[in-house]
N, C-alpha and C positions, 0 to 999 in steps of 0.2 A: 338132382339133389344138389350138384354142384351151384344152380344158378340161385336156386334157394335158401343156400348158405351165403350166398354172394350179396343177395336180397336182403337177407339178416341182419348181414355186418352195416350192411348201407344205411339202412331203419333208425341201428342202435347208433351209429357213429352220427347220425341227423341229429338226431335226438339228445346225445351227448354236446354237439356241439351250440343246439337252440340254449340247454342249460346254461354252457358257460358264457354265450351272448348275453343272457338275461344275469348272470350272474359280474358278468363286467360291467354292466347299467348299473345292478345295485352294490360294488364297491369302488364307483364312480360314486355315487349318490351318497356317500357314507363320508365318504373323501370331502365331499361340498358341505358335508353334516345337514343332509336332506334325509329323512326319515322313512324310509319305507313301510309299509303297512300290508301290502297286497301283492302276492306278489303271483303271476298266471304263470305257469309253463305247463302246454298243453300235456297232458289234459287234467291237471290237479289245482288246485289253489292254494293259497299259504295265506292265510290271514291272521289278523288278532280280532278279537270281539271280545272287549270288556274286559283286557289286558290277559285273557287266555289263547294262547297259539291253537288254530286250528286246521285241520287239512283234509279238502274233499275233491271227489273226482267230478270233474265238469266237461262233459267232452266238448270240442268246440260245434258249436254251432251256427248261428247269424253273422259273428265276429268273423272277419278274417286277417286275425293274429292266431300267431303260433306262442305266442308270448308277453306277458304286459306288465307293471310294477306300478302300483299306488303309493304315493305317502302322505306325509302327516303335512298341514299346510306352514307354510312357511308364512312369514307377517313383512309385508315393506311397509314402510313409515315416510317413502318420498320417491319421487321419479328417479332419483339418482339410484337409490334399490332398486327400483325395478328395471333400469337399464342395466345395471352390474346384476342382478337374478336373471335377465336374459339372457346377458355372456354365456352366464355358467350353465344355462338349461341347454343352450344349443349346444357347448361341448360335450354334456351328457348325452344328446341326442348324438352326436357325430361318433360318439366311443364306441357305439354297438356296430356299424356301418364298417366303419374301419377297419374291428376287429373280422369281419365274413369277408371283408376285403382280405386280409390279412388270409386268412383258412384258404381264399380261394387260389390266391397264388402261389401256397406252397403244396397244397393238396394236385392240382391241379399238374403242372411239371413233374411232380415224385409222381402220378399215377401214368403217365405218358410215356416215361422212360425206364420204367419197371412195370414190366409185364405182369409178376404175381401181384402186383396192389394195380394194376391198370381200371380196378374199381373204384378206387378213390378218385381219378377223373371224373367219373362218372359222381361219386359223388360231391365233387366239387361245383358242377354245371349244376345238379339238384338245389345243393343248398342256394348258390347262385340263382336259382328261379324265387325261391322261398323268400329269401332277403330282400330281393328285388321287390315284391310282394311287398311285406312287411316295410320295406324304406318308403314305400311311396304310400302308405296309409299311416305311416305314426313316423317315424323316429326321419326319415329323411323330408319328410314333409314339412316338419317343425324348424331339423339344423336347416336347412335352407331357404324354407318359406320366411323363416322369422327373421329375417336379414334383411329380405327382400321385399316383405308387407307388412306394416302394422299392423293389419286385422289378425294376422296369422300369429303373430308375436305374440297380441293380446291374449287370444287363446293360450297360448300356450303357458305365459303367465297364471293365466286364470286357472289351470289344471292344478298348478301348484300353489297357489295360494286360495282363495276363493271355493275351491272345488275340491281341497288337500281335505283330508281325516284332522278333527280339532276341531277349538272355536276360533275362528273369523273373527280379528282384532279390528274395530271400527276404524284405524287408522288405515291399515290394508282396504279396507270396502272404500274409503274416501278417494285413496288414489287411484283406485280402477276406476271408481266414478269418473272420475277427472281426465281418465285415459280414457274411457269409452267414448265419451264427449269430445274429445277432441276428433280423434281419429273420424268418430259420425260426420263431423262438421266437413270433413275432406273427402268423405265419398258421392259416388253421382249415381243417383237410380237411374238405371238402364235397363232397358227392354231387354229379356233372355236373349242371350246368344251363344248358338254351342261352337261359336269360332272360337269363345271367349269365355271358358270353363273353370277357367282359375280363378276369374275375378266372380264369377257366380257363386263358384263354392266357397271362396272365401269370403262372399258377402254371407251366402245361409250360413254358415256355421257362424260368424261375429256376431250378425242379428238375431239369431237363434238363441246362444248360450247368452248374449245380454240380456236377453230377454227371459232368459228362466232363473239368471241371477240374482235380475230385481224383483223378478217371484215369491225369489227365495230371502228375497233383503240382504241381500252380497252388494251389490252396488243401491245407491237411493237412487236413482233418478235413469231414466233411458231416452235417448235423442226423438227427435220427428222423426228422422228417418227410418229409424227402426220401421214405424207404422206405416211411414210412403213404401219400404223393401215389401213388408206383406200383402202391403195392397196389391204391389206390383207381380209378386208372387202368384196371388188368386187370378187375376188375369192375366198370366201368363202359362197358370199349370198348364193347360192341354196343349201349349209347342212346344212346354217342355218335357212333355209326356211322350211327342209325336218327334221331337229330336235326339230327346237321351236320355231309353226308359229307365238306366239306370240312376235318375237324381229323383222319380217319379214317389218310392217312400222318403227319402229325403224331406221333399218338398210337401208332401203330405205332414207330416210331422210338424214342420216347422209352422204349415200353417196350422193344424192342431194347436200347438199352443198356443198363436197369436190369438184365434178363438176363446180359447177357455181365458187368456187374459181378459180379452172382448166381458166375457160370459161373467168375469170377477169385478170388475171395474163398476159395470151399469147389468146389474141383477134382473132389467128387464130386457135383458138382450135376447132376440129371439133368433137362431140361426133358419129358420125358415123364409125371413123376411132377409136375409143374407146372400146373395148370389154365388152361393158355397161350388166349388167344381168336386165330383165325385172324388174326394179322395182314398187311395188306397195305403193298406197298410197290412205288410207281410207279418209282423210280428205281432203276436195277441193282444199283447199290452196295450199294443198304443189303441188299436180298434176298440178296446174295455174300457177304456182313456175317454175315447172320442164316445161313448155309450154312454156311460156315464154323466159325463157334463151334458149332454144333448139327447140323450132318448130317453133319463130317470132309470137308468137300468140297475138293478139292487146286486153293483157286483164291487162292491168294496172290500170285502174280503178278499179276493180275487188279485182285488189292485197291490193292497198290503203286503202280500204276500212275495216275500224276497224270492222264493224257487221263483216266481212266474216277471220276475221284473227281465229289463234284458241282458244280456250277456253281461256288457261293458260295466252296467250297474250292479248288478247281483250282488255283490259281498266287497263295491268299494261305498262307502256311507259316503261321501264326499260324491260321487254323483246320484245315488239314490236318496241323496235327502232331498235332490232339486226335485223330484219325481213326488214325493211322499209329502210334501210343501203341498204339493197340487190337491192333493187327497184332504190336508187339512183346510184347505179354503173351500173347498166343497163341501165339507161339515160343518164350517162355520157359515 
């Protein structure tokens, strides 16, 4: 009984402290006068829709976040905003880090040297696994990627304007343009290499989200190299299937949509006549996604439908309108 109340305390004291992680994001975010809209702490949601609060239980699934905060998009009007928006995103990103830093070093010693809390060591090395986790998929990938690459910045940019809850002021879509373009001009298509995983994921994710932004009419215009990355991609999925099967839906995806652009652009595009590599895809959507555009499959309903979109997208309108774009060019 004893260990089970020990267990207890550890659960709720986790749990208490992912809130106020996520809770120092959004009065960090409030401080910058950046709008929250969404806001995860497993396993409920906090949203608005059509200026009504609402709150549903979502347990986690595909996602691996414990926690996550939408908001409303912010507008820059010139590179100089969007270098001073980058300051301010990375220190939002570095305030949640800091603060598990903070927990772990005082929970950590007080649980050591007192025996009756000698569980709060215990759950300081926890949340310490957790964070770690969560810093190297969002919040630490960003404060330090974005320093250190402009692909990575971009995105991150792009989360908060481009991809923000609101409408997208043409002046904001011109200077991502402008940034997309430049940064294309400075990268080198290179053959997969799993020596060399940072510059891979940072190339799919920048060519990816460009490429569903001009889908979406976020940015006008996307570089050649976008279409040299996907090429490169198609012949490269099966080494990079056979060296790191974790990028394998990744990379499936990404070429999914270079396809259904393929499939929008020129209406007589025939993926058969296409040297497609088998791609897979864990999550339903995207498989109903890729049926849809290439097998005629009558599952539009299916796609519409917010329960069945994925996690990330679900209940934040700022990335499920890039998804639901996709659904109106196949109607049209």
């Amino acid at each position: 009984m004893d260990y089970f109340i020990i267990i207890l305390k550890i659960i709720i004291l986790e749990y208490l402290i992912i809130i106020a992680h996520e809770l120092i994001h959004v009065i960090t975010a409030l401080l910058m006068k950046l709008k929250p809209t969404y806001i995860y702490i497993i396993p409920f949601v906090i949203y608005f829709d059509n200026s009504k609060f609402n709150i549903k239980f979502k347990p986690l699934k595909e996602d691996p976040v414990t926690s996550r905060t939408h908001f409303k998009a912010v507008t820059i009007s010139s590179k100089l905003n969007y270098t001073i928006l980058l300051k301010k995103l990375r220190f939002y990103n570095y305030i949640g880090p800091l603060f598990d830093f903070i927990i772990f070093i005082i929970l950590l010693p007080f649980g050591l040297v007192n025996i009756q809390y000698s569980y709060l060591a215990l759950l300081a090395l926890i949340h310490l696994t957790i964070s770690s986790i969560n810093f190297f998929n969002s919040d630490g990938k960003f404060a330090i990627g974005s320093k250190e690459d402009t692909r990575c910045a971009f995105d991150l940019v792009r989360n908060f304007t481009i991809c923000g809850n609101g409408v997208v002021p043409e002046v904001s879509k011109r200077i991502l343009t402008d940034i997309h373009m430049e940064i294309s001009e400075n990268i080198e298509i290179e053959e997969f290499d799993v020596n060399d995983l940072w510059n891979f994921l940072n190339n799919i994710s920048f060519f990816t989200n460009s490429l569903l932004s001009y889908l979406n009419g976020d940015i006008f215009k996307i570089h050649n190299k976008s279409f040299e990355f996907f090429n490169r991609l198609i012949i490269d999925f099966d080494k990079i299937k056979l060296y790191d099967y974790r990028q394998e839906e990744k990379t499936s995806i990404a070429i999914l949509y270079f396809l259904i652009y393929k499939k929008i652009s020129d209406n007589t595009f025939d993926i058969v006549n296409f040297n497609i590599p088998k791609l897979k895809f864990f999550n339903p959507y995207y498989k109903e996604l890729y049926n849809l555009f290439f097998t005629n499959s009558n599952n539009l309903e299916f796609l519409k439908n917010n329960n069945n979109l994925p996690s990330y997208a679900s209940y934040c309108h700022g990335y499920n309108k890039l998804l639901k774009n996709l659904l109106t060019y196949y109607v049209n």
